[in-house]
C-alpha positions as CSV (number, residue, x, y, z in Angstrom):
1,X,36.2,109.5,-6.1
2,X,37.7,108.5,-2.9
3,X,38.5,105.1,-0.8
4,X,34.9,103.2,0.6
5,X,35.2,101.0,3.5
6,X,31.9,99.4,4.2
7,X,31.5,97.0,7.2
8,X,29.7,93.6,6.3
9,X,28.2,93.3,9.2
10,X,25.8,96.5,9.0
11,X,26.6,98.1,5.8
12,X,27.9,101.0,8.0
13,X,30.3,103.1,5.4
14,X,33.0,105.4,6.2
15,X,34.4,107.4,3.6
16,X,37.6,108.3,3.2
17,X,40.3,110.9,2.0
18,X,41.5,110.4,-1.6
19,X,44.6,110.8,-1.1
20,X,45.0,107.9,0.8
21,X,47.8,105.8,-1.1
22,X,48.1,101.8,-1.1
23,X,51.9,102.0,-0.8
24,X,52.4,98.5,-0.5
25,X,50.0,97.4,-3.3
26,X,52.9,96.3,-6.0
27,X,55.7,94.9,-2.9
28,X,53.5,91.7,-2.3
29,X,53.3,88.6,-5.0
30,X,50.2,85.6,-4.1
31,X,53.3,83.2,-5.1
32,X,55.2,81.6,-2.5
33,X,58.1,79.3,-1.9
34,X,59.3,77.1,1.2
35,X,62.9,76.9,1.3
36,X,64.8,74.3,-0.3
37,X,65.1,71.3,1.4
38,X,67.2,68.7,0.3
39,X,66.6,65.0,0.0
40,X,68.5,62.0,0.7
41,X,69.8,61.5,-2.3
42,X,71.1,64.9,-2.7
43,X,67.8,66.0,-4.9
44,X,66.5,69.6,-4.0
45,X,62.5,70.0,-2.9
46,X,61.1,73.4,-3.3
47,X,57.3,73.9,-3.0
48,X,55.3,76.8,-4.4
49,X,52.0,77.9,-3.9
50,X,49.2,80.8,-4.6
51,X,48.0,82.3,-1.7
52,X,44.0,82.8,-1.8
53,X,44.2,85.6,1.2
54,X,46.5,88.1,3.5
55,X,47.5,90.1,0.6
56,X,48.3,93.4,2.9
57,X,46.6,96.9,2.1
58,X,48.1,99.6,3.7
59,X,46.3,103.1,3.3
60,X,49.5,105.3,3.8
61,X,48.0,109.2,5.2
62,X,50.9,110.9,4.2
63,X,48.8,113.2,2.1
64,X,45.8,112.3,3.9
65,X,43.4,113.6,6.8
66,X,40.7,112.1,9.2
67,X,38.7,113.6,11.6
68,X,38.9,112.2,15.2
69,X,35.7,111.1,15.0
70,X,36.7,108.9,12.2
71,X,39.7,107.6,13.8
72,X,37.8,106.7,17.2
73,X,35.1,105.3,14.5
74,X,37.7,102.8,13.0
75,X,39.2,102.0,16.7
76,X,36.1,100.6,17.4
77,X,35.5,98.3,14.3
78,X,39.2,97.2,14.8
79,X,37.9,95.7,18.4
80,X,35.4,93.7,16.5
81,X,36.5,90.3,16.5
82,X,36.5,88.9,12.5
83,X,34.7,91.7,11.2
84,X,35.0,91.8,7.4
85,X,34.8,95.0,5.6
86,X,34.6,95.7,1.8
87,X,37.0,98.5,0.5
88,X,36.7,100.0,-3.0
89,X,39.3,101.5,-4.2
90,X,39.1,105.1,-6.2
91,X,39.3,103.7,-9.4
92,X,36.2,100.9,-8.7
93,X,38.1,97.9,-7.8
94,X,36.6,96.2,-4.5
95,X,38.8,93.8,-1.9
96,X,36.8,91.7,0.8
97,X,39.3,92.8,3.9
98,X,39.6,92.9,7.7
99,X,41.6,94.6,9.5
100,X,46.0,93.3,10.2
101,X,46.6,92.9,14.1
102,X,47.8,96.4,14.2
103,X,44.3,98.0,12.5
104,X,45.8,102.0,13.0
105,X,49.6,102.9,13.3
106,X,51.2,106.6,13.2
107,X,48.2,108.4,14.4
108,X,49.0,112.0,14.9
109,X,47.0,114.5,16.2
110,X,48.0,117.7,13.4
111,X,46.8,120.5,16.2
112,X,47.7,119.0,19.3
113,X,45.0,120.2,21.1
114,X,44.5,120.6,24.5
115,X,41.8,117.8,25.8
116,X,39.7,120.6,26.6
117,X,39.8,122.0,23.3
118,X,39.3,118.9,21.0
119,X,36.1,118.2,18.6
120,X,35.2,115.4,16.3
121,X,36.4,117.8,13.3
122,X,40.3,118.1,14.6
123,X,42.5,116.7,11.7
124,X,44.2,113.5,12.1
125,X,46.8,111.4,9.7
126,X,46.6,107.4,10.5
127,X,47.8,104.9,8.4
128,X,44.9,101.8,8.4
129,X,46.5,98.2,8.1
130,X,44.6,96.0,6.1
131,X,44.7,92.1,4.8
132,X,42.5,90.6,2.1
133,X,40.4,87.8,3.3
């Protein structure tokens, strides 16, 4: 099976390599802290919290491809303002997402063609940025 990412918008559905791999899925913890801050009377206040949203999914392409087409697709659904997305995960898991402020970073062309010579099919690698909502 491989990575879904479905705009909510127009159910529009991009597939996408399985090799794609959330490397940041276990470096990120809903529970968060303010610093201490310390009272008058010497006492120490630290607040905690869960956080309901923002929990960062980042598809790393190390070991993945895209076709241009695909990557000039997803540039144009990351210039849609608050567009929400569903993403299912290989193994059939499903996050409501949009996409972080940088939606594509490390995008390499893997032929470096010449502009005359490029085609929707020329492989890519781009890592898509990604926060739950």
């Amino acid at each position: 099976m491989s990575w879904q990412l479905k705009r909510n918008d127009n159910q529009t559905t991009l597939s996408l390599h399985s090799q794609y791999w959330w490397s940041d899925e276990y470096g990120w913890s809903s529970l968060k802290q303010s610093d201490p801050v310390y009272t008058l009377s010497g006492a120490m206040d630290i607040q905690q919290g869960t956080m309901l949203a923002a929990r960062p999914i980042t598809l790393d392409s190390t070991h993945a491809r895209l076709h241009r087409a695909d990557v000039q697709l997803l540039q144009g659904w990351a210039s849609v303002p608050e567009m929400t997305m569903t993403l299912t995960h290989p193994d059939g898991r499903t996050f409501n997402v949009m996409f972080a402020a940088t939606a594509l970073t490390d995008i390499v062309d893997i032929k470096g063609y010449r502009p005359a010579d490029q085609s929707p099919d020329d492989p890519f690698t781009a890592n898509i940025n990604l926060l739950t909502v």
